[in-house]
C-alpha positions in Angstrom: 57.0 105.3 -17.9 53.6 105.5 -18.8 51.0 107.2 -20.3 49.8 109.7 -17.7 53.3 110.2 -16.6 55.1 111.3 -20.1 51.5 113.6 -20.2 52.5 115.0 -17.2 56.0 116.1 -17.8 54.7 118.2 -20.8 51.7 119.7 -18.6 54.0 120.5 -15.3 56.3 122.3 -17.3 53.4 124.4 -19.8 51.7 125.3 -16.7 55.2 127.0 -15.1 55.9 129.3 -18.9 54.3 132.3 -17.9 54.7 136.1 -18.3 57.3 137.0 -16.0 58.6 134.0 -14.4 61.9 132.7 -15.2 62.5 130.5 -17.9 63.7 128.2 -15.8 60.6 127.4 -13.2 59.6 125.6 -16.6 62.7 123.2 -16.8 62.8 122.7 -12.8 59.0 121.8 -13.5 59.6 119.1 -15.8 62.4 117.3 -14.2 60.4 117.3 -11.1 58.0 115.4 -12.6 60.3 113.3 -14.2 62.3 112.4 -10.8 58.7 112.0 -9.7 58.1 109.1 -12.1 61.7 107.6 -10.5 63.8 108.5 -13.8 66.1 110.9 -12.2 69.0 109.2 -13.5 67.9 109.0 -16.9 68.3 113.0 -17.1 70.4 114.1 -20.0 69.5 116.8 -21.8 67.7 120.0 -21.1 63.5 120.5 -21.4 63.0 122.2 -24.3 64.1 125.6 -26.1 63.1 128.7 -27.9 62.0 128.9 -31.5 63.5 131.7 -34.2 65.5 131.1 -37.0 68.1 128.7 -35.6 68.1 125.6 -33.2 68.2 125.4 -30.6 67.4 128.7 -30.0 67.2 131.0 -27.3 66.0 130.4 -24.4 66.8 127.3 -23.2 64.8 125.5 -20.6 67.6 125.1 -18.0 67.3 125.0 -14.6 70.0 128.0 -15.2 68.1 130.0 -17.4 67.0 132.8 -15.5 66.2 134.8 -18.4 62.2 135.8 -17.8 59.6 134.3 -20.4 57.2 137.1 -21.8 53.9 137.4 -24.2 54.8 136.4 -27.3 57.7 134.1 -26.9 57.6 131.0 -28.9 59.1 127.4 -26.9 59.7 124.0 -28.0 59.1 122.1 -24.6 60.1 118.6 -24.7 61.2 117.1 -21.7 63.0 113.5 -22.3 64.5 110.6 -20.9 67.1 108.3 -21.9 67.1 104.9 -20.5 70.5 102.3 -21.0 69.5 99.4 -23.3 65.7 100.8 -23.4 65.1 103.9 -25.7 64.3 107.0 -25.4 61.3 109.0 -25.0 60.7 112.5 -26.0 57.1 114.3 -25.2 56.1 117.8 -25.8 56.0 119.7 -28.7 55.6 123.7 -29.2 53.9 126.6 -27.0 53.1 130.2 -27.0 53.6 132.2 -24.0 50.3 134.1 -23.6 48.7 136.4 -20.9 47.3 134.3 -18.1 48.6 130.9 -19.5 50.7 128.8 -22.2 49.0 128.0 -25.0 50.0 124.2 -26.7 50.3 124.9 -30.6 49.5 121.1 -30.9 49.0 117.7 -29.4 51.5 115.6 -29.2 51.7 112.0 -28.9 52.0 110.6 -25.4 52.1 106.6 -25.7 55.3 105.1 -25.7 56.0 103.3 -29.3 58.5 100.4 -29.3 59.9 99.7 -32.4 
């Protein structure tokens, strides 16, 4: 996968978490992109989840979850992949619902690292 396309998975699904949609437009959002970028069977875990005082915590980003996000709620997004005999890869990092649009809390890496 590369660059643009791990980018991408974080950006489709921050651009779905807003006010009053369900929570999980944001999950659907980010496995779309990643069946986009012909890893649909490398799919194993959900998209992200909320952040409080334990993990994960409530709400999960399920294509489920039709709990509705709102001002103010706090999401780990981090869409991932897990490829047989290859690695993993794991992008996103934290967001803040917000009127209007998500805001990301940071920037988080988006090259692929082999180690």
């Amino acid at each position: 996968m590369t660059k643009p396309a791990l980018v991408f998975l974080v950006f489709a699904a921050v651009a779905a978490a807003q006010p009053g949609r369900p929570v999980a437009e944001s999950a659907q959002a980010a496995y779309q992109a990643i069946v986009d970028a012909g890893y649909k069977d490398y799919i194993q875990y959900g998209a992200g989840h909320g952040v409080g005082l334990d993990l994960p915590e409530l709400y999960p980003l399920d294509p489920r979850c039709n709990s509705r996000l709102e001002a103010g709620m706090i999401l780990v997004i981090h869409p991932a992949i897990w490829v047989p005999g290859r690695g993993t890869a794991f992008v996103g990092g934290p967001i803040a619902v917000s009127d209007g649009s998500a805001v990301r809390l940071d920037n988080p890496q988006a090259e692929i690292v082999t180690i």
